[in-house]
N, C-alpha and C positions, 0 to 999 in steps of 0.2 A: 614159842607159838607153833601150833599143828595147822599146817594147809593142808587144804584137799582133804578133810577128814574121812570123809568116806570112804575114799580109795587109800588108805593106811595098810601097809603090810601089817599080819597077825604077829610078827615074827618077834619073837624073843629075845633078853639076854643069851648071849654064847654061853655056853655051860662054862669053859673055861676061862677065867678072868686076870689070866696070866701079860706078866710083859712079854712083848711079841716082835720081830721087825716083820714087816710086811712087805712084800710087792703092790706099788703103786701105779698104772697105768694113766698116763696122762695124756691126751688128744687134745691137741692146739686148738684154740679158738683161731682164726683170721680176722676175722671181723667183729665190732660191737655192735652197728645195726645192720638189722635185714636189710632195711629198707635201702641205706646208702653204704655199701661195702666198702667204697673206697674211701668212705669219710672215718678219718680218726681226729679232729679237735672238736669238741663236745664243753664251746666256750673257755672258761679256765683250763678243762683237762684233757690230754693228751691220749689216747688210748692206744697201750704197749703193747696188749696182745692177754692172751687168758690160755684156760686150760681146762677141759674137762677130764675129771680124777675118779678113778674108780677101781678096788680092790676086791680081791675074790675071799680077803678076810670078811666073815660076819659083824666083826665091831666096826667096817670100817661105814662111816657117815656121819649127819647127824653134826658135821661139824660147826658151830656156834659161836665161838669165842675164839680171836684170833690174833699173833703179833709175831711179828719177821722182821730179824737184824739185821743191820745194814749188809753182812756178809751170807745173808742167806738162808739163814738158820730160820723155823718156822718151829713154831709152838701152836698148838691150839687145843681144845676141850669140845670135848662133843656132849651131848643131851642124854646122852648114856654114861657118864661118868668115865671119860677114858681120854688121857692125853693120847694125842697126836707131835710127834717131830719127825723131823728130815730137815731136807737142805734144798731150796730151789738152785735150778741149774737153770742158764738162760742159753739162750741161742739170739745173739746181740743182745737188744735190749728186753725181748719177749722171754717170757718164764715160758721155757719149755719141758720140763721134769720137777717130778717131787723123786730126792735119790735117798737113799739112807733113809725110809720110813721107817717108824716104831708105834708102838703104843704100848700103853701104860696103863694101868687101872688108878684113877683117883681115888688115894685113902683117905680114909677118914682119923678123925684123932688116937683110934685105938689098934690101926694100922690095917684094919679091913677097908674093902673095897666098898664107897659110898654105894647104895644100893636100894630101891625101892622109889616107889614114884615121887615120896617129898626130898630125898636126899640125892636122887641122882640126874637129877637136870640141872647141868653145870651148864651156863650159857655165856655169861662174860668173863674176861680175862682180863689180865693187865699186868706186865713184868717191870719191874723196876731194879736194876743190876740181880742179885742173888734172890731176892721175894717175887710173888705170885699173889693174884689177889683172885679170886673168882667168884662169879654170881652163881649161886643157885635159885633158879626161880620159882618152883614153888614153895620153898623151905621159906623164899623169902629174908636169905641171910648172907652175908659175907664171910669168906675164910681165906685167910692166909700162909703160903705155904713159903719154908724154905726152902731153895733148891738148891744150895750150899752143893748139895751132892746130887745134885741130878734131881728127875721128877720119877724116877720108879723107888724110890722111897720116902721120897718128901709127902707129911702128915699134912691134916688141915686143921687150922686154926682159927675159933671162931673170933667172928670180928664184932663186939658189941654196935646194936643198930639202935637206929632212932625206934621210937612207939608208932611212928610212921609204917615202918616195915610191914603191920600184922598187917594192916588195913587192904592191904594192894590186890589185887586179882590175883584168881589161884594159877592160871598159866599166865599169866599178863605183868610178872612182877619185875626183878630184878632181872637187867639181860644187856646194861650196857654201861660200862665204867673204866675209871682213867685216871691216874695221879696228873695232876694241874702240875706244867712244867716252870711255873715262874710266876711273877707277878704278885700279887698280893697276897695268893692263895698255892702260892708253891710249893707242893709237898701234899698238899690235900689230895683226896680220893673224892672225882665226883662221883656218883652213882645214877642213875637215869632208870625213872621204870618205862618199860612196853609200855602199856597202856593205861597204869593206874594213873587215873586226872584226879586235881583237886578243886576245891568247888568253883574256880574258873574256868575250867575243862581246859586244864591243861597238864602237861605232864611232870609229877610230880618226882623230885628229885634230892637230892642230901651231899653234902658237904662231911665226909669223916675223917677222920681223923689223919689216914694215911700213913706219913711219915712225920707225923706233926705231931702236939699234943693239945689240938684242939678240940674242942666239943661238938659234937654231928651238929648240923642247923640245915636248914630247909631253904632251898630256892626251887624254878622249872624252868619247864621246859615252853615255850611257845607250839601247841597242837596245832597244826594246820591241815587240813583235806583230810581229816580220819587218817592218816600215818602213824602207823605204831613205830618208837625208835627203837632198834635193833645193836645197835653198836654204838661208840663212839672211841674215838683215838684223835691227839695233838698232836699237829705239825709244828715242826722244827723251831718257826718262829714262835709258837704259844698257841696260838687260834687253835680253836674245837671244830673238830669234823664231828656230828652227826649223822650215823645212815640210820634210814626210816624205810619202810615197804607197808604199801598195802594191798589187800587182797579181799578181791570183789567177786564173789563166783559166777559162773566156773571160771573164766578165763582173764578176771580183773587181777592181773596181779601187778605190781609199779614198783618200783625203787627212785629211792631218791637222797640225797646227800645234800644238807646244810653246812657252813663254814658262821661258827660263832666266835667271835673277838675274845684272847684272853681275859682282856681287862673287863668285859663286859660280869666275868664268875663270879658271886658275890652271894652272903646271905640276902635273903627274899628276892632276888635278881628274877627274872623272869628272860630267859636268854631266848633269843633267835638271829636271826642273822641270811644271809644273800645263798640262794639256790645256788650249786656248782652246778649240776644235773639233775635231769627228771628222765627216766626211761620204764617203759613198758615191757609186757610180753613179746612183743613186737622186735625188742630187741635181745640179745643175748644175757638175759640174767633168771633167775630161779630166785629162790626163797632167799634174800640176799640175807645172812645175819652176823656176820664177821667184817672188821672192817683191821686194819692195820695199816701206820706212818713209817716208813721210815728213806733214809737218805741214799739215792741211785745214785753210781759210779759220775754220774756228772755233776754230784752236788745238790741236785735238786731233790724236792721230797717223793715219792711215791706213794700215792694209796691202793694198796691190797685189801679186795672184796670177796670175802666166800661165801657159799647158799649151804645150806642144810636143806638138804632132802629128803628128812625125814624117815630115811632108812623106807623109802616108799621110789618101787621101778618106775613112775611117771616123773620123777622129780631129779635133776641131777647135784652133784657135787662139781659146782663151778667160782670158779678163781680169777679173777679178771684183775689187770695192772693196771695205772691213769697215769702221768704225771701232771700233777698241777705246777702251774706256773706261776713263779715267783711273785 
């Protein structure tokens, strides 16, 4: 999704579409609200601390799709067809550095770099041991990559979709998915669109196949307040995090994160589930559309949140930590 269209940089592909490591600058958040600086529990979650990130490379932004293992390592896909890794480094419990940056250009099956407006807005991710699953959203498809040997030469691989797929809005479609870690539907791949609704206005969603051999079939998403969903990622116990933002102009923009019950997954389900947080402008977030689970040095889960900025100077590259509580 593009905010702030108006004020959009002109600015192009890099000419060169080379693997690259980068220098990453990162500037600590302290605080998640303006408002209450010294307040960090925000109900269930904890707030670790954030990072605003910024590169003097041209590909660097834009980033979308996101997932960070327990030892730190950080994958993720930007809107321009370009992985992203490094390694977060903390400073106690707060992410203070992205160290060992790279990128990578996303190929395509015949080992070129995806490229042009339907094949290179890559927006959701999802790792599963040695595979890769990614959204592209106006293509409106799934593909899956090995990274057996890394992601500077891993192809992509399409994933047959449902007849569902064609239908979805041209920037509004695929941009948030996750292999289901247990329960009836373990091994499946949900998918989630932005904002394509179906005729209950809600958002509509698929069950594929994953790692399974099952047949794609149709469930959603519960719409509520005009929130388009941006991401989603499973915690540790099964339950579905949902992140959602909307944007109200000039200055309406909100983030917000749902927790949906595993057991709730299901064909024709209609899933929702209990606010974790609702935060505004007002507080420290940007175009939030990455979200990432995984398990902090004391056991407990962590959700990791990043904004694409659209490759646009008003808008930052922000990373913020939470931990939810058991």
């Amino acid at each position: 999704m593009r905010l702030l269209l108006g004020l959009l940089c002109a600015a192009g592909f890099a000419a060169a579409a080379q693997a690259e490591d980068i220098d990453v600058t990162a500037r600590p958040i302290m605080f998640f609200s303006r408002a209450e600086p010294s307040r960090t529990v925000f109900g269930p979650l904890t707030f670790r601390g954030g990072l605003v990130l910024t590169s003097e490379n041209p590909n660097f932004g834009g980033i979308s799709g996101l997932r960070i293992a327990d030892d730190g390592r950080l994958t993720a896909v930007t809107d321009r067809a370009f992985w992203l890794t490094g390694k977060l480094a903390y400073e106690g419990t707060a992410p203070g550095a992205l160290a060992d940056a790279a990128m990578f250009p996303v190929l395509g099956a015949s080992g070129k770099r995806l490229s042009g407006t339907m094949l290179s807005d890559t927006e959701g991710l999802e790792l599963d041991g040695t595979t890769a699953w990614v959204g592209i959203e106006r293509k409106h498809q799934v593909v899956r990559f090995d990274l057996s040997k890394g992601v500077a030469t891993a192809r992509a691989a399409a994933v047959s979709g449902p007849k569902g797929f064609r239908g979805l809005p041209f920037n509004e479609g695929i941009e948030a998915l996750g292999i289901v870690p247990g329960g009836a539907e373990q091994g499946t791949l949900l998918v989630v669109s932005e904002a394509g609704l179906d005729d209950a206005g809600n958002h509509r969603a698929w069950l594929l196949p994953g790692n399974t051999k099952k047949k794609p079939r149709a469930l959603s998403v519960k719409r509520r307040d005009e929130y388009a969903i941006t991401d989603l990622a499973f915690l540790s116990g099964g339950d579905l995090v949902v992140l959602e933002r909307r944007y109200r102009p000039p200055f309406g923009l909100h983030m917000r994160m749902r927790r949906i019950t595993q057991a709730s997954i299901a064909e024709g389900a209609v899933l929702d589930g209990e606010v974790l947080i609702e935060a505004s402008i007002a507080d420290e977030i940007d175009n939030m559309e990455g979200l990432s689970v995984h398990r902090g040095t004391d056991g407990g889960d962590v959700l990791t949140l990043i904004s694409d900025n659209n490759f646009n100077g008003f808008q930052r590259n922000v990373l913020l930590q939470f931990r939810i509580a058991d």
